[in-house]
Every structure is written in structure tokens, then in C-alpha cells.
N, C-alpha and C positions, 0 to 999 in steps of 0.2 A: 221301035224305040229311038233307034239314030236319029228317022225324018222328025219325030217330034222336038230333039234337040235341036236340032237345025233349024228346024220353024220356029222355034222360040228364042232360038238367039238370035235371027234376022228381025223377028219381030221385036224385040230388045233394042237391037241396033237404027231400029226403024224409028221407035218411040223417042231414042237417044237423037237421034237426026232431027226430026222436028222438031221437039223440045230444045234444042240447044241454040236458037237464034233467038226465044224468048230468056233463057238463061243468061246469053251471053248480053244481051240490051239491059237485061237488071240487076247487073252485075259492073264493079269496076275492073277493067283487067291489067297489069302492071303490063307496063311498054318499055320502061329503061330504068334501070335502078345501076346506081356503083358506089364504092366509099376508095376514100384515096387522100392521105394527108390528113383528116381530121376533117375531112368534107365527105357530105354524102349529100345522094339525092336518089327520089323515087318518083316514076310520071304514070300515075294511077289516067288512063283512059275510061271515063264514064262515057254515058250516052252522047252528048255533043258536045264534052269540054275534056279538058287536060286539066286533072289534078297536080301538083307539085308539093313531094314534103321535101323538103332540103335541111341540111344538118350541119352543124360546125361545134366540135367540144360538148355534146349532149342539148345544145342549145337546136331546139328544133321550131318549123315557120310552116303554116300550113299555107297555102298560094294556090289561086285558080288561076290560069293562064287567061289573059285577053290580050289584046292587041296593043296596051301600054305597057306590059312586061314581056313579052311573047322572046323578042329578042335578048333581053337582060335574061331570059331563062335559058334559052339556047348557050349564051355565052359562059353561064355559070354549067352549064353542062359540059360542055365542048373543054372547059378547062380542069376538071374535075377527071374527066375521060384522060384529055393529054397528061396531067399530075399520074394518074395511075400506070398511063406508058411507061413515063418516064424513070418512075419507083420500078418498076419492073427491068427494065432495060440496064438502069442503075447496079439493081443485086445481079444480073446475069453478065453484064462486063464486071462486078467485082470478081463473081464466081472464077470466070474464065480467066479474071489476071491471078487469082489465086491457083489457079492451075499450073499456069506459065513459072509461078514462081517455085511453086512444088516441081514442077518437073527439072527447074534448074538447078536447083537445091540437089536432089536426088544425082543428077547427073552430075554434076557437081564434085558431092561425094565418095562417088563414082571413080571419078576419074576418068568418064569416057571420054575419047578423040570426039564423041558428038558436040561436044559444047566449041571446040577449036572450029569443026567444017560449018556445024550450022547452027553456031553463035548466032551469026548476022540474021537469020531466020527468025530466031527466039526475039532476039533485039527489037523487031522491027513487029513481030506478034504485039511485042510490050509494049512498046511505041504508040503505037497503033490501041491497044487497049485503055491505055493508059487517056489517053484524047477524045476515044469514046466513052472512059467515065466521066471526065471532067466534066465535055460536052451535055453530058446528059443531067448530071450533078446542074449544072449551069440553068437546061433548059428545065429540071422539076424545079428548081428557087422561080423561075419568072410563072409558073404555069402553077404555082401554089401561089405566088403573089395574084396573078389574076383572080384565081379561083374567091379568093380574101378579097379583091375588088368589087365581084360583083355580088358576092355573097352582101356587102355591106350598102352595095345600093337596092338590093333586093328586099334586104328585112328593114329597111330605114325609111 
């Protein structure tokens, strides 16, 4: 009874193996999708082209890639991607100054000798946090402006 399981799963597996290069030729397969700002994008791979839906505020554009857009879609990609870094990076130095600030608060409170020895520590954590929100605050405004750039030469 086992060998006959076994023989029929391998034959399963087999049928599965050669069939799936006919499957996958007539079929599209997604290769890169993200949303970020109020932008999104998805690149459906068919048989020998690059599909593109792109999105902005429910406003959606159906696009096949050729060689007069190829780079204007790259572009709207590559900034959509850095916008979503940058939203990320954004809430994870808020988080971490939000930490710094809760921990000095509490010590604080406290009353501990900690804040007196390693003030300058905490100071310079904030400092330092503080520079990487802005910075990154700074860099999602230009990398949402882009995204808005080229979205607008794309569906135009």
C-alpha cells in the first residue's frame, strides 16, 4: 500500500513538472506590485511583454511597456518603492524618539542619578533621532513629488 502511495505521488509530481511550463507560458505572473502615498503599481509578466497597472487616489491606467515608456515606468516604480522606504523609516524613527522620550519622562520621575551621568547619552540619541526624522520626512516629500511627476507623464 505505501509503494503504491509513493508511486502516485511521484507520478503527481511528475505530471505537475511538465505541465507547469505550459501553465506558466499562459498565464500572466505578477513580478512587482507595492502601494505607498496614494501610489501604487503592479507588473503583470505575460509571454513576451510587461504589463503595468498603476494607481494614484482610485484613479487607475492600464499600460504595456515598450520601449517609449519602459524608462518613465521604471522611474514611477523606483519612486513609489523609495516613498514606501521612506514612510517606513519615517514611523520607525518616530517610534524610537517616542521611546527616548518615554524613557526620560519615567526617569525623570524617577529621580534617578541616570539622567545626570548619561544625560549626554540620551541628548545625543534625540539629536540624532530627531535628524533622522526630519531627513527622512524631507526625503518621502521629494520621493512622493517624483512619484506625482512621473505618474503624470505616464497617464498624459
Amino acid at each position: 500500500m505505501k509503494r503504491l502511495l509513493v508511486f502516485l505521488t511521484m507520478l503527481l509530481a511528475l505530471i505537475i513538472f511538465i505541465d507547469s511550463p505550459t501553465f506558466a507560458d499562459s498565464s500572466s505572473i505578477v513580478i512587482g506590485e507595492r502601494k505607498a502615498g496614494g501610489f501604487e503599481y503592479t507588473v503583470n509578466k505575460t509571454q513576451d511583454s510587461f504589463h503595468w497597472t498603476i494607481a494614484h487616489k482610485g484613479e487607475r491606467s492600464e499600460i504595456e511597456e515598450d520601449k517609449s515608456n519602459s524608462e518613465v515606468l521604471t522611474n514611477f516604480m523606483i519612486a513609489v518603492n523609495n516613498l514606501n522606504t521612506e514612510i517606513t523609516t519615517f514611523i520607525l524613527s518616530l517610534s524610537y524618539l517616542l521611546i527616548i522620550l518615554i524613557t526620560v519622562i519615567v526617569v525623570y520621575q524617577k529621580n534617578i542619578e541616570m539622567l545626570k551621568s548619561g544625560g549626554l547619552i540620551i541628548l545625543m540619541l534625540g539629536v540624532v533621532t530627531v535628524y533622522v526624522t526630519i531627513n527622512t520626512l524631507i526625503n518621502a516629500k521629494v520621493s512622493f513629488e517624483e512619484a506625482t511627476f512621473y505618474y503624470l507623464v505616464i497617464t498624459s
